[in-house]
Backbone bond lengths (Angstrom), bond angles and torsions (degrees), N, CA, C in turn:
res aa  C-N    CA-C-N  psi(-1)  N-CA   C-N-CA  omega(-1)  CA-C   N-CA-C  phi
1 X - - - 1.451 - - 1.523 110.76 -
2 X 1.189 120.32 -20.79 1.388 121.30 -156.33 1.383 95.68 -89.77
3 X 1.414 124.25 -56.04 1.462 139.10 177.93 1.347 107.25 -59.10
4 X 1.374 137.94 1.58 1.619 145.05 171.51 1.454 96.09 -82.14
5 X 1.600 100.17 -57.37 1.327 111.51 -170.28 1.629 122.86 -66.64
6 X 1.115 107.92 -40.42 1.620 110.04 160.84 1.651 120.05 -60.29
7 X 1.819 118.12 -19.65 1.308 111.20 178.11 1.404 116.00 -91.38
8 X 1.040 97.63 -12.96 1.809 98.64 177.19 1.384 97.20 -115.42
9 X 1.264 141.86 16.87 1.450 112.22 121.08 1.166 134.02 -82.77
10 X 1.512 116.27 -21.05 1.669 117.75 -178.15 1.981 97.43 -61.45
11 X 1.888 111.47 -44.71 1.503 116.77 -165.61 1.313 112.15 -59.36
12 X 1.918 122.45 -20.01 1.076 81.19 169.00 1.697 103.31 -128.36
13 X 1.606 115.03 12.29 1.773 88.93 142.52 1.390 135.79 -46.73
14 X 1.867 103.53 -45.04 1.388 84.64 172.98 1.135 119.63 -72.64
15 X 1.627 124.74 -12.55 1.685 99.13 175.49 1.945 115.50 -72.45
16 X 1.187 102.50 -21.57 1.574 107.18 -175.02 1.634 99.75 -66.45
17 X 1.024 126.26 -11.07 1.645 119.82 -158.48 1.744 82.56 -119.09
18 X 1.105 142.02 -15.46 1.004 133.14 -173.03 2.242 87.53 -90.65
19 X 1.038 124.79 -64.87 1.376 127.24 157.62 1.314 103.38 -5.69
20 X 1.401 107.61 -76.20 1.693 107.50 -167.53 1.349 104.71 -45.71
21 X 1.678 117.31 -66.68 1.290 111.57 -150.50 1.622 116.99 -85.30
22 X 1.537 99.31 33.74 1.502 125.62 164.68 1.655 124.26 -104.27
23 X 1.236 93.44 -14.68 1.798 113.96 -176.15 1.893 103.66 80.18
24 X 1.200 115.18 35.80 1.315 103.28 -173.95 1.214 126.21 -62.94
25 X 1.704 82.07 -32.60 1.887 105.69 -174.87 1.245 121.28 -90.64
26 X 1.377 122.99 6.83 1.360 129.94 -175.17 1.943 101.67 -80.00
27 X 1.306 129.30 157.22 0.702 120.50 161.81 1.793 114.00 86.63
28 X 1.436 122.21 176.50 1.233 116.69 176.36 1.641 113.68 -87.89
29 X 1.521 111.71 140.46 1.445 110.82 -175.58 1.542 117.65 -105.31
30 X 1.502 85.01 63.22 2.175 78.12 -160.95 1.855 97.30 -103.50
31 X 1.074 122.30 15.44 1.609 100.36 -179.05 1.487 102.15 -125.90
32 X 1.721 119.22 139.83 1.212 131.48 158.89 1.688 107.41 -20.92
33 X 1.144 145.82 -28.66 1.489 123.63 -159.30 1.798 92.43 -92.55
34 X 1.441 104.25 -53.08 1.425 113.60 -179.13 1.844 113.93 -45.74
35 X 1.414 99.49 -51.40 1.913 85.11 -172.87 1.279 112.00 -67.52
36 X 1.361 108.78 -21.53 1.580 118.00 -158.74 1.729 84.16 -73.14
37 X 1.354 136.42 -70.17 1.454 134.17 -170.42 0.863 97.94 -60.26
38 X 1.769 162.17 19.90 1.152 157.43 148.83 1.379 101.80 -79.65
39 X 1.358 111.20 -70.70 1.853 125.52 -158.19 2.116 90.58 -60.66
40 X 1.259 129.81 -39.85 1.247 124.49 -163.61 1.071 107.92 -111.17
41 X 1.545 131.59 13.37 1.567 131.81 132.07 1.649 113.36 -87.05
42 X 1.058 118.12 -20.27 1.641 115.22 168.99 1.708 116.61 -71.16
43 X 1.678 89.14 -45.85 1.882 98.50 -176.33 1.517 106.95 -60.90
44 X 1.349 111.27 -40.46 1.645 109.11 163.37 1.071 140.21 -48.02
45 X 1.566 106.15 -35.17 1.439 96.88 158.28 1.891 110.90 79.78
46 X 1.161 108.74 -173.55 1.321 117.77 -176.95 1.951 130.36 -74.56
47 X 1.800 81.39 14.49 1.914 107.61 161.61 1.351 101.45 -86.28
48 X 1.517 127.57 -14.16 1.600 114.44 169.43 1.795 120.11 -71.54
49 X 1.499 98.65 -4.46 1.524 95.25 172.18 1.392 111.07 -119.05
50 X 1.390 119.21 24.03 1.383 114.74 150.66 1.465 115.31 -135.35
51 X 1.669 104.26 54.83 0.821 118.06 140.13 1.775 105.47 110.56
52 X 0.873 131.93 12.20 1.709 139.57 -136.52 2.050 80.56 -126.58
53 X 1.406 111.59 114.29 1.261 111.73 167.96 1.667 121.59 -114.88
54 X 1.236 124.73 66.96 1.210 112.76 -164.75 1.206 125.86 -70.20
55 X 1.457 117.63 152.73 1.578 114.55 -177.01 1.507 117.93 -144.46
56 X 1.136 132.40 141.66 1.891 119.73 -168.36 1.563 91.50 -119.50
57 X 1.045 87.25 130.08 1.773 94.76 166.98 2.048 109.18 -121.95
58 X 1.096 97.51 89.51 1.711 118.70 163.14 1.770 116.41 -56.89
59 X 1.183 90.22 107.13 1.921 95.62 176.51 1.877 96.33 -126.64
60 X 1.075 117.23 119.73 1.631 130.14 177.65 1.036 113.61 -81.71
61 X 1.215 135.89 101.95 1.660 109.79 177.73 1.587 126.99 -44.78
62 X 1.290 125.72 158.48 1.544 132.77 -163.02 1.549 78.96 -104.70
63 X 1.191 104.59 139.08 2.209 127.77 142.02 1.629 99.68 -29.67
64 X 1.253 98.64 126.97 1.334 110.33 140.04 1.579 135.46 -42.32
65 X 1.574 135.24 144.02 1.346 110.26 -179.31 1.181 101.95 -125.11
């Protein structure tokens, strides 16, 4: 159990460090599209260096008028 737990923290430091050296974190992180390409370039993990670019694009639906 312990060695599970040490691999899925290394999978998604390296995805968080793969984030950085994307500029994810630069800048303000206030909109659904931005965290979402944060959290699913981190969950990826070290498939972002073979080649795996993930990206979330968040659209909310608008109110009815």
């Amino acid at each position: 159990m312990r060695t599970g737990s040490v691999l899925i923290v290394l999978w998604l430091l390296v995805g968080g460090i793969a984030a950085a050296q994307r500029g994810y974190y630069s800048g303000p992180i206030a909109n659904c599209t931005r965290i979402g390409t944060i959290l699913v370039t981190a969950a990826a993990g070290p498939l972002n260096y073979v080649g795996l670019s993930p990206k979330l694009d968040c659209k909310v639906p608008q109110p009815s008028r």
